[in-house]
ROPA-81823 format. One record per residue: x, y, z of N, C-alpha, C in turn. Coordinates in pm, whole numbers, padded with zeros to 5 digits, always signed. Each point is the difference from the previous one (the first is absolute). Layout:
XYZXYZXYZ...
This chain:
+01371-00523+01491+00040+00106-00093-00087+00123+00025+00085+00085+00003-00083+00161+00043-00085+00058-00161-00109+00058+00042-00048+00002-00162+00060+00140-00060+00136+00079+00052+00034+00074-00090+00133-00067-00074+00067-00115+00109+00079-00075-00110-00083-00064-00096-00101-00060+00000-00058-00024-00085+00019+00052-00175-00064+00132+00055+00008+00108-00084+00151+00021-00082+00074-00007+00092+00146+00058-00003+00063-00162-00100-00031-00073+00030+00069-00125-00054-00103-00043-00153-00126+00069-00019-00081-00037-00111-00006-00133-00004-00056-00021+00160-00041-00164+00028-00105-00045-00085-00115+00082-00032-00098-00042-00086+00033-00070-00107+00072+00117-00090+00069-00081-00161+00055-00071+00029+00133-00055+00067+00046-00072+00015-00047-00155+00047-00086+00013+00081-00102-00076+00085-00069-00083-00113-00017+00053-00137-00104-00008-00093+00071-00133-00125+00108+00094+00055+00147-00086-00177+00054-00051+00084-00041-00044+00134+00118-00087+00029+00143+00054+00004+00012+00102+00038+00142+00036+00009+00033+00006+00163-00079-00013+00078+00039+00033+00134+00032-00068+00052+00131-00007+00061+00040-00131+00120-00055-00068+00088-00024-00100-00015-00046-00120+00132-00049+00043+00072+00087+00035+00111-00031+00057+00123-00027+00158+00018+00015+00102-00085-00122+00124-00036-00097-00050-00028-00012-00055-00084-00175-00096-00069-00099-00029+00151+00079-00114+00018-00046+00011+00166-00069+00096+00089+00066+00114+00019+00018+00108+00062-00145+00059-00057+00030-00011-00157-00112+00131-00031-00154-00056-00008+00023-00139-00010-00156-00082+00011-00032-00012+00159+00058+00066+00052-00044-00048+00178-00039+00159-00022+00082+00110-00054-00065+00146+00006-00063+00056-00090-00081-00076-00122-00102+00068-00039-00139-00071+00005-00006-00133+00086-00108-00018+00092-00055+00127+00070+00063+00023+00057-00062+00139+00113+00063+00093-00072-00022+00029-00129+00065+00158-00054-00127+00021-00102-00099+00037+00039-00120+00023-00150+00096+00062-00124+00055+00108+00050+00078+00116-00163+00093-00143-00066+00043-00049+00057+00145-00106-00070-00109-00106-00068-00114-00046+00075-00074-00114-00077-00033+00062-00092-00069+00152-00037-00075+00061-00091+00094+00010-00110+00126+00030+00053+00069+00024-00151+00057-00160-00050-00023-00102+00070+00043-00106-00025-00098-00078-00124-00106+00041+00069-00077-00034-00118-00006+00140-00103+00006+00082-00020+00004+00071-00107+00098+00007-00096+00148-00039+00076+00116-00038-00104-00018-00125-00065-00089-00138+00058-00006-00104-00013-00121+00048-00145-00039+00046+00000-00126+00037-00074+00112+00028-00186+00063+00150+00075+00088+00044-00094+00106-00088-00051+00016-00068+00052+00151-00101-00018-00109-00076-00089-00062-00074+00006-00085-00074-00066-00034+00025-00164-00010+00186+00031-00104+00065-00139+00131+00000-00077+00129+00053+00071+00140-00015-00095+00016-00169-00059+00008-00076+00106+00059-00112-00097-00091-00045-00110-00183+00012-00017-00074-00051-00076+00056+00091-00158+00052+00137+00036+00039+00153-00102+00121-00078-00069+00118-00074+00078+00089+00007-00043-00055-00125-00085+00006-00094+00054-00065-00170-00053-00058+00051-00177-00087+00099+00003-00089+00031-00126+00121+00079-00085+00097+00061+00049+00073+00073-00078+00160-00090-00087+00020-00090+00173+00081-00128-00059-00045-00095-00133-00105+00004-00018-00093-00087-00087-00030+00069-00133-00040+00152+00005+00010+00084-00131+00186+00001-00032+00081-00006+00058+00135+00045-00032+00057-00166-00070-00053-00104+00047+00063-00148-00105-00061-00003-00092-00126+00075-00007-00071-00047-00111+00052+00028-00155-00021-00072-00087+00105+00033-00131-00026+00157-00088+00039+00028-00067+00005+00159-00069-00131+00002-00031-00041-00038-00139-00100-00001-00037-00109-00050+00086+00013-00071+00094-00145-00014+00097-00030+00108+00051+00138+00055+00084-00013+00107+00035-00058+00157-00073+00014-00002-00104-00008+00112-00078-00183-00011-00032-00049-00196-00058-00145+00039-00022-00039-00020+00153+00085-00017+00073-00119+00010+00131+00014+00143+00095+00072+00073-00034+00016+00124+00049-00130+00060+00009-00104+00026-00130-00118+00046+00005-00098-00027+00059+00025-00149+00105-00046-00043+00089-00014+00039+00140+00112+00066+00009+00075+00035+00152-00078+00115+00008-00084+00112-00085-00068+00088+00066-00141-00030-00038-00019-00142+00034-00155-00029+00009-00053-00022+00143-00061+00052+00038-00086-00014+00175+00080-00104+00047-00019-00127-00059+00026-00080+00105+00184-00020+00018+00064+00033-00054+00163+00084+00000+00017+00090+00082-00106+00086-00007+00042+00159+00013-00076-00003+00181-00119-00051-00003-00018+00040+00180+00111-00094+00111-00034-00109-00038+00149+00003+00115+00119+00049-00003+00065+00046-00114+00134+00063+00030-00051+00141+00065-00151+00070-00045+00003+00127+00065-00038-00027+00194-00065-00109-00026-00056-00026+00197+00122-00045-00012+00176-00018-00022+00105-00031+00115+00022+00092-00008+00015+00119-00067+00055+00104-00017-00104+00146+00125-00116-00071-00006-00043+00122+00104+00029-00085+00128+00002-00114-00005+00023-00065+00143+00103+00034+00051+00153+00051-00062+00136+00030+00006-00057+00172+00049-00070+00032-00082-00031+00158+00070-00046+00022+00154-00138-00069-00028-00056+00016+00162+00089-00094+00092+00082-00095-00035+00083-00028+00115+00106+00097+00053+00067+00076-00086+00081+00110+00022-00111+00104+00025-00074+00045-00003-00056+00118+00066-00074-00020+00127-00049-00134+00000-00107-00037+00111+00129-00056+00113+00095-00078-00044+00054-00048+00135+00180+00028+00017+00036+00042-00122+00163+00062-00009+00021+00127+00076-00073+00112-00074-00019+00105-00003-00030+00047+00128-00142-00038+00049-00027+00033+00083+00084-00040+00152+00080-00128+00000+00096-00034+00125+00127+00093-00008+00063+00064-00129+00098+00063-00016-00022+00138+00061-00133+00023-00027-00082+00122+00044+00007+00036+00107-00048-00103+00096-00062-00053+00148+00106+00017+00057+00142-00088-00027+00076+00021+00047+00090+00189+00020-00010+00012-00082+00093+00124-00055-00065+00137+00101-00132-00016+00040-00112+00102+00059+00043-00044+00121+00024-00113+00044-00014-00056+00149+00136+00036+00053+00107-00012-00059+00128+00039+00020+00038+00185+00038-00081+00086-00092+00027+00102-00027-00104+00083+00100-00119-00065+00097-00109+00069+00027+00051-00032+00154+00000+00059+00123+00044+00008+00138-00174-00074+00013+00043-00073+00125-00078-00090+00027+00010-00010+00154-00098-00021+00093-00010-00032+00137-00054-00119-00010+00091-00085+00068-00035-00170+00002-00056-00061+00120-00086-00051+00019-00022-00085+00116+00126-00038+00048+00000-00060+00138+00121-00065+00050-00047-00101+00133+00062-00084-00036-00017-00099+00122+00140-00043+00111+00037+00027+00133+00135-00048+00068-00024-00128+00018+00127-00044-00029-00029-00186+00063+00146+00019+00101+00046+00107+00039+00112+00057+00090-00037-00019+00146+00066-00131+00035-00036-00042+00172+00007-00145+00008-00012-00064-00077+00001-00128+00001-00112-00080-00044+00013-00131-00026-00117-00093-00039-00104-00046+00104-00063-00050-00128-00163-00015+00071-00001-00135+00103-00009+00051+00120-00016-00154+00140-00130-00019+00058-00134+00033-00072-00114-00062+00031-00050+00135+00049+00060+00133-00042-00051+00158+00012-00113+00058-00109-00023+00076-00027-00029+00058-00061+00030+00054-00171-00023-00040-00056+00076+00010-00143-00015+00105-00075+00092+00038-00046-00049+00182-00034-00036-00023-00141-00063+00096-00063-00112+00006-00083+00013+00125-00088-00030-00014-00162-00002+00127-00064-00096+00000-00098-00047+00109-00022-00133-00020-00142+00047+00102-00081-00032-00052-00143+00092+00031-00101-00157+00011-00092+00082+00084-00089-00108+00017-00142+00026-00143-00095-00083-00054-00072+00081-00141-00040+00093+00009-00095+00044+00106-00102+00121+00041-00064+00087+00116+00081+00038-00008+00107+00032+00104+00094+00152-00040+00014+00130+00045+00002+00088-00031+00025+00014+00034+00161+00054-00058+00109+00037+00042+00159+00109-00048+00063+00088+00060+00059+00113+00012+00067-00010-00117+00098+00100-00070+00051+00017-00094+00102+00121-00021+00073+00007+00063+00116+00121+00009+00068+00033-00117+00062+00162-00052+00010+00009-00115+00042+00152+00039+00035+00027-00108+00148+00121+00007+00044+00044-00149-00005+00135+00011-00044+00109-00102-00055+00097-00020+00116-00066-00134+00056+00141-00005+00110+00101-00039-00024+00079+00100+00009+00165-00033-00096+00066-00078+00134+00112-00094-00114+00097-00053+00060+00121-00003-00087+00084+00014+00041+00143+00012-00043+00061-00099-00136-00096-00100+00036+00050-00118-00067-00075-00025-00120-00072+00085-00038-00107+00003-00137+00085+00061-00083+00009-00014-00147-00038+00118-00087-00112+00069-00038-00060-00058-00006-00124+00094-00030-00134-00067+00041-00095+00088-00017-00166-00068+00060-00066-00022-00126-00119-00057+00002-00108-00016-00069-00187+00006+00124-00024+00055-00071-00165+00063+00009-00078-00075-00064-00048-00098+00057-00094-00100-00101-00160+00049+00051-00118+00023-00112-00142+00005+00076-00069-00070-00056-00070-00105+00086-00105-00070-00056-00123+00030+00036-00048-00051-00120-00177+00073-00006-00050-00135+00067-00148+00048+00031-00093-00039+00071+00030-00193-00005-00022-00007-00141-00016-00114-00022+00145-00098-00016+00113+00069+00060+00155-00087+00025+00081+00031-00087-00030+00075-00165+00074+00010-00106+00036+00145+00039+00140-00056-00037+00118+00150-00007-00050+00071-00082-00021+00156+00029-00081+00115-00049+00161+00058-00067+00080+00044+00086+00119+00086-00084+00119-00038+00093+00139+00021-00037+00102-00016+00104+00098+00150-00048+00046+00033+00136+00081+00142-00010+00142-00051+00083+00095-00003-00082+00156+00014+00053+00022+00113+00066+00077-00030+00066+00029+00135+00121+00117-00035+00068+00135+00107-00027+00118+00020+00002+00012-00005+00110+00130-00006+00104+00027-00025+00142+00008+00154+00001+00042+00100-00073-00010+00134+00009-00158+00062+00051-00087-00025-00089-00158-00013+00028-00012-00027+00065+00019-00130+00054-00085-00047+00137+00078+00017+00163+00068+00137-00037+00035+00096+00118-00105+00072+00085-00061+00026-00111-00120+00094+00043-00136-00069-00040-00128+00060+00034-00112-00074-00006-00028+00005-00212-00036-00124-00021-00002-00010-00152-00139+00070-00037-00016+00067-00078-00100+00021-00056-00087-00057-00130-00084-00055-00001-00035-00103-00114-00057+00052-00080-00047+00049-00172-00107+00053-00017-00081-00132-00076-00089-00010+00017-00104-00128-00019-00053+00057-00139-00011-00066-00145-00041+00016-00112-00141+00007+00036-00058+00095-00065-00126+00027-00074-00033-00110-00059-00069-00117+00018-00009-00109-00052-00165-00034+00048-00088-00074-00021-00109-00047+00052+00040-00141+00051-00087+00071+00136+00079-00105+00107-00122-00105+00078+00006-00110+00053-00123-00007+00084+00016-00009+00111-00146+00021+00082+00008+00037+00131+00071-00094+00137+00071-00035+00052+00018-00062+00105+00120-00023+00067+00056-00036+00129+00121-00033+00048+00119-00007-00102+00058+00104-00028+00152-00026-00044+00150-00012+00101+00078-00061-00034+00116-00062+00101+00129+00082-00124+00079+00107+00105+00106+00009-00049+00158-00086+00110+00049-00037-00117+00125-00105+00092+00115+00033-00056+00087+00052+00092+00144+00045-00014+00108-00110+00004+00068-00016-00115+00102-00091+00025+00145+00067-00002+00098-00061+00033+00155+00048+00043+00028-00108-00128+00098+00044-00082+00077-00079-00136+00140+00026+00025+00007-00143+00081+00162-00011+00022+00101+00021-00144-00074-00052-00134+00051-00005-00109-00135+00027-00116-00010+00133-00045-00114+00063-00070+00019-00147-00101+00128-00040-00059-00019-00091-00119-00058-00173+00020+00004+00014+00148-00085-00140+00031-00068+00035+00111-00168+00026-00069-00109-00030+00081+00004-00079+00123+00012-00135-00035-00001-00063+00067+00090+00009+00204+00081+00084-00038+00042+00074+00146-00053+00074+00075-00112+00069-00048-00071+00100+00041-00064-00034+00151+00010+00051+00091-00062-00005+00097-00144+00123+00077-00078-00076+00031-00165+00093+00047+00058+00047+00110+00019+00146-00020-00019+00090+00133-00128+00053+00079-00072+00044-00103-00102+00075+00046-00126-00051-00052-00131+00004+00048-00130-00045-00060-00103+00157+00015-00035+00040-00076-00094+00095+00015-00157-00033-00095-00089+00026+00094-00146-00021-00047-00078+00112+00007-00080+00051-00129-00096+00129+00010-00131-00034-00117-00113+00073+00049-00097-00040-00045-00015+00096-00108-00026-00028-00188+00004+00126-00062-00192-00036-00023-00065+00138-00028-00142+00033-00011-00011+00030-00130-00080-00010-00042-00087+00129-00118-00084+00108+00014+00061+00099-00024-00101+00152+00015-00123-00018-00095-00166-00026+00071-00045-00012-00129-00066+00122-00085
């Protein structure tokens, strides 16, 4: 899973309630191993998800309670020990929206709108046969370009772009139209924190996009990503 579908699919929440399918679930626990931003907010929604259900639980519990309990115990509810935890969920709901909402809506919105010169790496020539492996150094939240050629054949519908990180787990996958892979594809690689070592991109041909399982390996490409320190 690429970490702007991530984003795009609100794998986190979902990830959290259990709403996400099987095989996304899958997907997104193999990509926020190697995603620091996706673990960080994983635990911070896990945090928040938490401070809500203890909020609701206390509010479910004032709302059965009978009239008159309710009424002499009302004068209760703004005594300290009432009153600071509903105010710590209530700033926790703040600084999570300002510290980690806000600021990605932000991040994003600046990064879109601001012209940018990207690193770039060619993997245009063919795969790695015991040569030289080409190499790029990146800032460690740095987004960079990755050129790649799709050897088309007639008999595909479409490709897939799979990259695995260092350690064998699928980092992101990019579909790519038989239209696209006319010309050399251009990849743009998420701004994500990444770690350092041998990544393998592998091109497959999808005789039938709706069963995987047809897919055939065309191409193998290997490049070494760095950290600028």
């Amino acid at each position: 899973m690429e970490h702007q579908d991530a984003i795009r699919l609100m794998a986190v929440e979902k990830y959290l309630l259990k709403e996400l399918p099987s095989e996304l679930r899958d997907d997104f626990e193999a990509h926020y191993f190697d995603c620091q931003e996706c673990a960080n907010d994983l635990r911070a929604t896990a945090a928040f998800l938490d401070a809500a259900r203890e909020q609701l639980r206390i509010a479910s519990v004032v709302k059965q309670t009978p009239a008159k309990a309710r009424k002499r115990g009302f004068s209760l509810l703004w005594r300290p020990v009432f009153v600071v935890p509903a105010l710590a969920a209530s700033l926790f709901v703040i600084a999570y929206q300002n510290l980690v909402v806000y600021p990605r809506f932000t991040g994003e919105i600046a990064q879109l709108k601001t012209p940018e010169v990207l690193p770039s790496l060619s993997l245009v020539g063919g795969t790695h046969r015991g040569g030289s492996i080409p190499a790029i150094t990146v800032r460690p939240a740095q987004p960079f370009l990755l050129f790649v050629d799709v050897p088309t054949q007639d008999r595909f519908a479409s490709y897939t772009c799979t990259l695995y990180s260092p350690s064998g787990v699928v980092a992101w996958q990019v579909q790519v139209s038989r239209q696209q892979a006319e010309d050399t594809v251009a990849i743009r690689v998420p701004a994500v924190y990444r770690m350092e070592g041998n990544y393998v991109v592998l091109v497959r041909g999808n005789l039938n996009p709706a069963q995987p399982e047809t897919s055939v390996d065309l191409a193998r490409y290997v490049f070494t990503l760095k950290k600028q320190s």
